[in-house]
C-alpha positions in Angstrom: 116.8 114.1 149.9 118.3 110.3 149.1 119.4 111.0 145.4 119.7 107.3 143.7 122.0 108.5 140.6 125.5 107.1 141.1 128.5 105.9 138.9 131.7 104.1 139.8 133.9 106.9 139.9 131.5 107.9 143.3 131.5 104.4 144.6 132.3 104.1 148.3 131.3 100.7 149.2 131.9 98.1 146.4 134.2 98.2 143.5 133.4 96.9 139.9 136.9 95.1 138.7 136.6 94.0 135.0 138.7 90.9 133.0 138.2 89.2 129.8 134.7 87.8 130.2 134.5 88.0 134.0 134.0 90.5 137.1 134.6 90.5 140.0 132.4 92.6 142.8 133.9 93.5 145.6 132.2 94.5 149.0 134.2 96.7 151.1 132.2 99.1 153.4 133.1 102.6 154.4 131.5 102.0 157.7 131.4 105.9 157.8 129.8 106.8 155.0 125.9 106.1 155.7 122.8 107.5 153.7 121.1 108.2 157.4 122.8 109.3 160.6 123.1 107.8 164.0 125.0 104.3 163.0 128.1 102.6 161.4 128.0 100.2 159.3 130.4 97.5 160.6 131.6 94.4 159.4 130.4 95.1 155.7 126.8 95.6 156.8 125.1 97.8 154.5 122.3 100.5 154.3 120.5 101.2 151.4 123.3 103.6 150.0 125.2 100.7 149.6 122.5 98.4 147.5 122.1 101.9 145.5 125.9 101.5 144.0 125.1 97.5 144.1 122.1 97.9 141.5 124.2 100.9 139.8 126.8 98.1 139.1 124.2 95.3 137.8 123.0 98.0 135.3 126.3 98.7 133.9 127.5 95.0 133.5 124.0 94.3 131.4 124.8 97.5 129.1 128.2 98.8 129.8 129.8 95.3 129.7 127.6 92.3 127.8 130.8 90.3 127.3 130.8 89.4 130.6 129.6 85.6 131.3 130.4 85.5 135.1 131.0 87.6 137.9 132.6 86.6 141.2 130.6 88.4 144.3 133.1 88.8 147.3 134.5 90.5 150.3 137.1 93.1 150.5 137.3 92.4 154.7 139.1 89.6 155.9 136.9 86.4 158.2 133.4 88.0 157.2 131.3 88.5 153.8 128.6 90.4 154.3 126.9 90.9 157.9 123.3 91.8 156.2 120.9 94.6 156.6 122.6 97.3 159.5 121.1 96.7 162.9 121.6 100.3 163.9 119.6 101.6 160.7 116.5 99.3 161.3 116.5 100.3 164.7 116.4 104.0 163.8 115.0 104.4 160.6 110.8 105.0 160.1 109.0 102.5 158.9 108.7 103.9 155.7 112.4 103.9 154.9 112.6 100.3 156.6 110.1 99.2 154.4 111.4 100.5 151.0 114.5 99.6 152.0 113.7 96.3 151.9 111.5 96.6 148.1 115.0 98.3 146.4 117.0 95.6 148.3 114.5 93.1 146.9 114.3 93.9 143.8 117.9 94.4 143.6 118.3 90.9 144.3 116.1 90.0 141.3 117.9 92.1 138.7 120.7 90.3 139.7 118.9 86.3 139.0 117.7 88.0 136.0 120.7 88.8 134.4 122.5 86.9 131.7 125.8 86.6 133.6 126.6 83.7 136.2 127.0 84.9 139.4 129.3 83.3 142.0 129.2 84.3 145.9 132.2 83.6 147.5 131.9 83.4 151.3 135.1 83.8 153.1 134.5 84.1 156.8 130.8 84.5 157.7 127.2 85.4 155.5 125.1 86.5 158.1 121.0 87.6 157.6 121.2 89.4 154.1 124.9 88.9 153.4 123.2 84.9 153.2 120.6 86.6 150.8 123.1 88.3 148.9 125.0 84.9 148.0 121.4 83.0 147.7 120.5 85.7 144.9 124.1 84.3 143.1 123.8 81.2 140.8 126.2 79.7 142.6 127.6 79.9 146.4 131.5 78.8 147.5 132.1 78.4 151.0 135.6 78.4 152.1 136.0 75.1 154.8 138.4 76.9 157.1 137.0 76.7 159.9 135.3 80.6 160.6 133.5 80.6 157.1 128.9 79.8 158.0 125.8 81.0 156.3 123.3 81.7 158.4 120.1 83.7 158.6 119.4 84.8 162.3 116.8 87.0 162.0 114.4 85.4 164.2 116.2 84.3 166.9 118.4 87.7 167.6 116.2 90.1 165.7 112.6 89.4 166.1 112.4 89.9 162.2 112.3 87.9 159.3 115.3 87.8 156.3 114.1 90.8 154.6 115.5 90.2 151.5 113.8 86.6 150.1 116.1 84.3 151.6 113.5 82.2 153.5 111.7 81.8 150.1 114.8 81.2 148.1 115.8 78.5 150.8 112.6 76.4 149.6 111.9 77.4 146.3 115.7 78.5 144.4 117.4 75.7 146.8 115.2 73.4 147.9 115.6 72.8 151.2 113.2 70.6 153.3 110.5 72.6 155.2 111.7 70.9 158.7 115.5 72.0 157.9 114.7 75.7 156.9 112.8 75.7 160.1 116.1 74.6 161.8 118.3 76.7 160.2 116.1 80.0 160.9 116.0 79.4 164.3 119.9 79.1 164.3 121.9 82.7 165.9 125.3 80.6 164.8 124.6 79.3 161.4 125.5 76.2 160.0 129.0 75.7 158.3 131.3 73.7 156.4 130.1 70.0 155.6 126.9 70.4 157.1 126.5 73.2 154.6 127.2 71.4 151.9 124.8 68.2 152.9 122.0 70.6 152.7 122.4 72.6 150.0 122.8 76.0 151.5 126.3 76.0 149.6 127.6 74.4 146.4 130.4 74.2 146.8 132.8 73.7 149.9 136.8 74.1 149.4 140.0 74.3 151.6 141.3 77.9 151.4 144.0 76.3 149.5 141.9 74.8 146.6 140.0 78.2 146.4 141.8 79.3 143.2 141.9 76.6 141.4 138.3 76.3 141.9 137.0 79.4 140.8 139.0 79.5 137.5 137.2 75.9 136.5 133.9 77.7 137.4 135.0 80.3 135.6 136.1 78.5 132.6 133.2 77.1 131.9 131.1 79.5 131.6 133.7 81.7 128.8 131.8 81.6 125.9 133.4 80.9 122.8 131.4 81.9 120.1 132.2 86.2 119.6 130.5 88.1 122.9 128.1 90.5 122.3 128.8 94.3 122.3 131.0 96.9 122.2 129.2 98.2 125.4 127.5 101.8 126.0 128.4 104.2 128.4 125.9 105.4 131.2 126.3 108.8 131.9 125.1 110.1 134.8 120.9 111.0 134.2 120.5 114.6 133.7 117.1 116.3 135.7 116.1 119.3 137.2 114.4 119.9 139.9 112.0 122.1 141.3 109.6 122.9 144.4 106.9 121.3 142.1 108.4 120.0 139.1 110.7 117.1 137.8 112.2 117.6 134.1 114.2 114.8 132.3 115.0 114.9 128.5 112.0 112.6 127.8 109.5 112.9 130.6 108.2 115.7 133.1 106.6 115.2 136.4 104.5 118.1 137.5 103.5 118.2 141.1 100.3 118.7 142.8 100.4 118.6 146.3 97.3 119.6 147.4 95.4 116.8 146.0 98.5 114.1 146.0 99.0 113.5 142.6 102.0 113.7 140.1 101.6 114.0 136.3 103.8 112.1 134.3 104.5 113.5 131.2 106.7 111.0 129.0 107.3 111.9 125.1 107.4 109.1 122.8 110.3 108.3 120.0 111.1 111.4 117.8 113.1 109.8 115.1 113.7 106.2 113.8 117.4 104.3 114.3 117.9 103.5 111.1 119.6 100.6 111.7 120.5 98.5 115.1 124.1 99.6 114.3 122.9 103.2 114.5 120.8 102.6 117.6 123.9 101.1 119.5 125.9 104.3 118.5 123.2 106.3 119.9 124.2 104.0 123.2 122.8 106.2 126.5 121.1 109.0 124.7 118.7 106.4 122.6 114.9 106.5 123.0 114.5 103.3 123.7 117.2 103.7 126.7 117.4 107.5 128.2 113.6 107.4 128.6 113.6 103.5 130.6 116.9 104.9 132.9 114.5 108.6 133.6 111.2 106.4 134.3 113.0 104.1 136.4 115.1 107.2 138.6 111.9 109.1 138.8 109.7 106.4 140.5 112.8 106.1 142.6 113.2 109.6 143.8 109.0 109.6 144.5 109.5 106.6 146.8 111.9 107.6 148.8 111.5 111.4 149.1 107.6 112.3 148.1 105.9 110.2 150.5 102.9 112.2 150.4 102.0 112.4 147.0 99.9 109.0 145.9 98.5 109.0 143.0 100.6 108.9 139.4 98.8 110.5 136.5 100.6 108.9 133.4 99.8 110.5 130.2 102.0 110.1 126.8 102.8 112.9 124.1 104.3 112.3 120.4 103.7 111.0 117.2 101.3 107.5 117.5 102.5 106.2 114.1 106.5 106.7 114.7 105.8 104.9 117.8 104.5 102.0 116.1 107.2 102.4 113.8 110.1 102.3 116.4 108.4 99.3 118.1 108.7 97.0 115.0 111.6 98.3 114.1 113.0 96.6 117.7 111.0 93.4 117.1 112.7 93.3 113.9 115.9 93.8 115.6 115.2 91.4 118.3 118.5 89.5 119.0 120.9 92.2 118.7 122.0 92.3 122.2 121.6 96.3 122.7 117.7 96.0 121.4 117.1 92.6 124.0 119.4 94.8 126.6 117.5 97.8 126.4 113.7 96.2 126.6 115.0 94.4 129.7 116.1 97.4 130.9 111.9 98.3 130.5 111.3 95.4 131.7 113.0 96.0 135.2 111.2 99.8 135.2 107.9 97.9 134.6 108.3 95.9 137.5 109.6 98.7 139.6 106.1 100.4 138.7 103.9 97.1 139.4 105.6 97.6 143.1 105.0 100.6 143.8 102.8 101.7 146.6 100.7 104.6 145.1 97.7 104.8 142.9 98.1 104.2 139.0 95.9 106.1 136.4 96.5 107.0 133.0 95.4 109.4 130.7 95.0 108.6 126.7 93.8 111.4 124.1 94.2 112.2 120.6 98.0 113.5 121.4 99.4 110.2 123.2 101.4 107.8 121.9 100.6 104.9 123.7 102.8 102.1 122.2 105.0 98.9 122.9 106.3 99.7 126.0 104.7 103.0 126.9 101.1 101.1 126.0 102.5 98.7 129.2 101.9 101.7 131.5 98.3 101.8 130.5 98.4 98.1 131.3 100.2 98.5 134.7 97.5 101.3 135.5 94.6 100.6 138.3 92.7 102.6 136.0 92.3 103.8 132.6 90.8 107.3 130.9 90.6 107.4 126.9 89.1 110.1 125.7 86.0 109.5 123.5 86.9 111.9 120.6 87.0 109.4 117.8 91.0 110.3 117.7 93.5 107.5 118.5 96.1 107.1 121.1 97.3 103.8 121.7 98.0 100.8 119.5 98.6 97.2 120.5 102.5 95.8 119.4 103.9 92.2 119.5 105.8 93.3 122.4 103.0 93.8 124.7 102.5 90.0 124.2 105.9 88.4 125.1 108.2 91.4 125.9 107.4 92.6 129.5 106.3 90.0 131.6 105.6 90.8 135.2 107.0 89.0 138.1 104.0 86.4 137.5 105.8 85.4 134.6 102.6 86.6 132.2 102.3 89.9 130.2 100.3 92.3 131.3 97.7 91.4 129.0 97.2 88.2 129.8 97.1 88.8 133.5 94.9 91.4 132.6 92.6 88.6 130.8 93.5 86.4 133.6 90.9 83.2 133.1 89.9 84.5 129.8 92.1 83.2 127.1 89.5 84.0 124.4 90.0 87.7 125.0 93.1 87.6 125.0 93.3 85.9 121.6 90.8 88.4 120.2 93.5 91.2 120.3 95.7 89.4 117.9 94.1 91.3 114.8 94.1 94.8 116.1 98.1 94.8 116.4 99.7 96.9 114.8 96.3 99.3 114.0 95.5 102.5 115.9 92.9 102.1 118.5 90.2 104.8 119.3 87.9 105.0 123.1 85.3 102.9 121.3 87.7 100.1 120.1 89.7 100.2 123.1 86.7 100.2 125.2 85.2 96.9 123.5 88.3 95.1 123.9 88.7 95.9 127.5 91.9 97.6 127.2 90.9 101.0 128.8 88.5 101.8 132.0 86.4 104.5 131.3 86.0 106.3 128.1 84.4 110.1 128.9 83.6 112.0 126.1 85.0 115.5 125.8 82.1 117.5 127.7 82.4 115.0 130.7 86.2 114.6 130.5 88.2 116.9 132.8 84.9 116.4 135.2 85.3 112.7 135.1 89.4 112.3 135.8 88.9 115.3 138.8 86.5 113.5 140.4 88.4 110.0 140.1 92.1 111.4 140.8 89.9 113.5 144.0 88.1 110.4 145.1 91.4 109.0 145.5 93.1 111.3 147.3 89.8 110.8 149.7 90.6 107.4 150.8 92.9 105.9 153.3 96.5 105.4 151.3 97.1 102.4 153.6 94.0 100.6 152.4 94.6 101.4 149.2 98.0 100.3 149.1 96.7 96.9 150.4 94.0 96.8 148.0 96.4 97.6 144.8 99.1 94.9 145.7 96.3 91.9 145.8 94.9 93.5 142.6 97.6 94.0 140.2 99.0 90.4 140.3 96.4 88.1 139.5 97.5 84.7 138.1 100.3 82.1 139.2 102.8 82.8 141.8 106.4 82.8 141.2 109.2 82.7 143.9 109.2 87.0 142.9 105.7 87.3 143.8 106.1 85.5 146.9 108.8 87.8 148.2 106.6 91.0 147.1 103.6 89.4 148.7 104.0 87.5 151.6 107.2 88.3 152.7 106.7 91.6 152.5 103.5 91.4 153.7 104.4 89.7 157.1 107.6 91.9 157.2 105.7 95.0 157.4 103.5 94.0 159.9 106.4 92.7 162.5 108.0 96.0 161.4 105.0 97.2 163.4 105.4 95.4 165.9 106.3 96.0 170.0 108.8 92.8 170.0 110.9 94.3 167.2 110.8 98.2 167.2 109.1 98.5 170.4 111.2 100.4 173.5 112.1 96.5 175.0 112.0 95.2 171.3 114.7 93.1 170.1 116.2 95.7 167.1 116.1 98.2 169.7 118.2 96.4 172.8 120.4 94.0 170.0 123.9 95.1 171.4 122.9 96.6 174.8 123.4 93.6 176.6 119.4 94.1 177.9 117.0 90.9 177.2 114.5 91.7 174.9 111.2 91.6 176.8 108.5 89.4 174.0 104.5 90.2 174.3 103.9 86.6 174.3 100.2 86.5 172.4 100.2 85.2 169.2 97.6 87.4 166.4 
């Protein structure tokens, strides 16, 4: 079982050191200590156990340390900065794991644009493939001029694969670079290095390895902040669960297994008592609401990806008190500023994204006991389909944060991708905020799917969660990802979408995994025999 819960005290492959207002990360691979068997992960290559600690770390600088205003990425290994994705795991690993891989790494790679600190690659010796998309994901990238330092993504040429991890995107839409160059560069096994670099624009800055100091405290400088930095910072404790044959049990949310019919239950309980004041929700820190439950979504959808493969359909239901819900959620819009409330709904925003990506069936379940508010009225929203109870009792009320709080990777809320092309609706759900919504008022605003009364209700979700389970997961997998993101395209979307897209499908493919594929003789000194056809 790949277990995704870490802390720095079980870090084997990066370390987290901490100044005034800046961080430095430090890569240094164990090249023995892998999450799979049958490879070594040389010259700081890395595996997904080692972009598990690198998103473990991104969390604690947001929430553990907010004073921080820059953080300098960089190699513990002398003459290399990261070699990218390990060879010997693609080659081995099942398509599955190659292909989740990649979403964690991806989305890794976003939380770290989307945080508040500057980030600053420093690439002493070479940035191969994803060590490249590691510094690309950085604000900024320093290349060190001394003669062994390139960039370079040579995926295609040596690999038969694309950069998994955005950075033929990011080389057109975050840097840039002409169309006709890109091409060049992707094509390259060497890279391109010092001025060349520089000229265009896969580096910002390029320094003598005598200047390098001197450089990185101006960068550094000027990003200090003077006014006071936010915090004192929380601790993250480790996430407590237990687990069963059938069950998963957090503090705030259950997930109850069926296997038979591939579906999981998500239980999540709402907000028991109100903070009274931001002060007292910051010295609640990990064990808050608004933060245990966010960290316990985001580890279970985790865990399903990588070790319940089968199971493909999420039932998310809600349980508590509507009104203190509704309460909570103002109370954080009223808040809204304090760094620990902002922290904490990005944190919901990141486990909301995570849940837009992920490859199973979403339903959800709304009666008279749920407690569908702010951001557990997003699931709903996320959901490929809706069930609300036609009881007359109500279950889910509509908050100023499901307006500007959570946008998806499209850059729009939920609701207005929902409404996508109909502003008008949109606009029409101004006046119920804040009021309690019934199947009847839910259903006329297009909020919910289907609105069963109670002698059709447990007939109506069996037959949708069994008609489900009927068709072909890989269809429907297909069908979800084109359906949930309707709208404009961002550089995030791109990656999720065509990237990964095309990756999967030369993941498939006899010229990279096949037995005369190019992952499979990279190192043997055999040439990689290429079906020529082009599909």
């Amino acid at each position: 079982m790949i277990d995704l819960r870490t802390n720095p005290d079980r870090y084997h492959h990066w370390t987290l050191k901490l100044g005034d207002q800046s961080a430095e990360l430090i890569l240094d691979v164990d090249e023995h200590e892998t999450i799979g068997t049958g490879y070594q992960l040389k010259m700081n290559s890395y595996d997904l156990g080692v972009d598990i600690e690198l998103a473990d770390a991104l969390e604690r600088l947001r929430l553990s340390y907010p004073q921080i205003t820059t953080v300098l990425v960089r190699s513990g290994k002398d003459r290399v900065f990261c070699a990218g994705a390990n060879i010997g795991m693609l080659a081995g690993a099942t398509h599955q794991h190659k292909v989740n891989f990649c979403k964690f790494t991806n989305e890794t790679r976003l939380f770290m644009e989307g945080a508040p600190a500057h980030f600053i690659a420093v690439v002493e010796g070479t940035a191969a493939g994803g060590g490249y998309e590691l510094a690309l994901s950085c604000d900024t990238i320093v290349l060190v001029d001394d003669g062994s330092a390139s960039v370079s993504l040579p995926e295609v040429a040596l690999l038969a694969v694309l950069p998994g991890t955005g950075g033929l995107t990011r080389l057109t839409d975050k840097r840039h670079l002409r169309r006709d160059r890109a091409d060049y560069f992707c094509t390259l096994e060497e890279g391109i290095s010092g001025q060349r670099a520089l000229n265009w624009q896969l580096v910002d800055h390029l320094v003598p390895r005598s200047g390098l100091d001197r450089l990185l405290d101006e960068l550094v400088t000027s990003r200090k902040r003077t006014d006071p930095p936010p915090g004192p910072g929380i601790t993250l404790n480790d996430i407590d669960r237990e687990l069963t044959d059938d069950t998963i049990r957090y503090g705030h949310l259950q997930a109850d297994i069926d296997r038979n019919n591939g579906v999981v239950a998500i239980e999540i309980l709402g907000p028991t008592e109100l903070p009274a004041s931001s002060a007292e929700l910051l010295a609640q820190g990990d064990a808050s609401w608004l933060i245990a439950t966010a960290r316990e979504l985001n580890d279970l959808l985790c865990h399903l990806r990588f070790n319940e493969a089968t199971v493909g359909t999420l039932l998310i239901k809600s349980r508590g008190d509507l009104a203190l819900a509704q309460r909570y959620c103002e109370l954080l819009l009223q808040w809204s500023g304090e760094w620990i409330v902002d922290e904490g709904l990005a944190l919901w925003q990141r486990t909301l994204a995570r849940l837009d990506l992920t490859s199973r069936s979403i339903m959800s379940s709304i009666d008279g006991d749920s407690c569908f508010a702010g951001p557990l009225a997003e699931l709903i929203f996320a959901s490929d389909r809706s069930y609300f109870l036609d009881n007359g009792e109500t279950g889910l009320v509509l908050n100023h944060l499901n307006f500007e709080a959570f946008p998806m990777m499209n850059g729009l809320s939920r609701l207005a991708t929902r409404f996508w092309g109909h502003p008008e609706q949109l606009r029409a759900l101004e006046p119920l905020i804040n009021q309690p919504l019934d199947a009847n008022a839910a259903q006329d605003k297009g909020l919910v799917t289907f609105t069963p009364d109670a002698y059709d209700w447990e007939d109506e979700l069996r037959l949708a969660l069994d008609g489900r389970n009927a068709f072909s997961p890989d269809a429907l997998t297909a069908m979800e990802a084109n359906l949930r993101f309707a709208g404009p395209e961002s550089m995030a979307t791109k990656i999720f979408g065509r990237l990964s897209a095309w990756q999967n499908w030369v993941f498939n493919r006899p010229n990279a995994v096949g037995p005369e594929g190019a992952l499979q003789r990279y190192g043997t000194g055999l040439t990689t025999n290429f079906q020529r056809e082009r599909i």
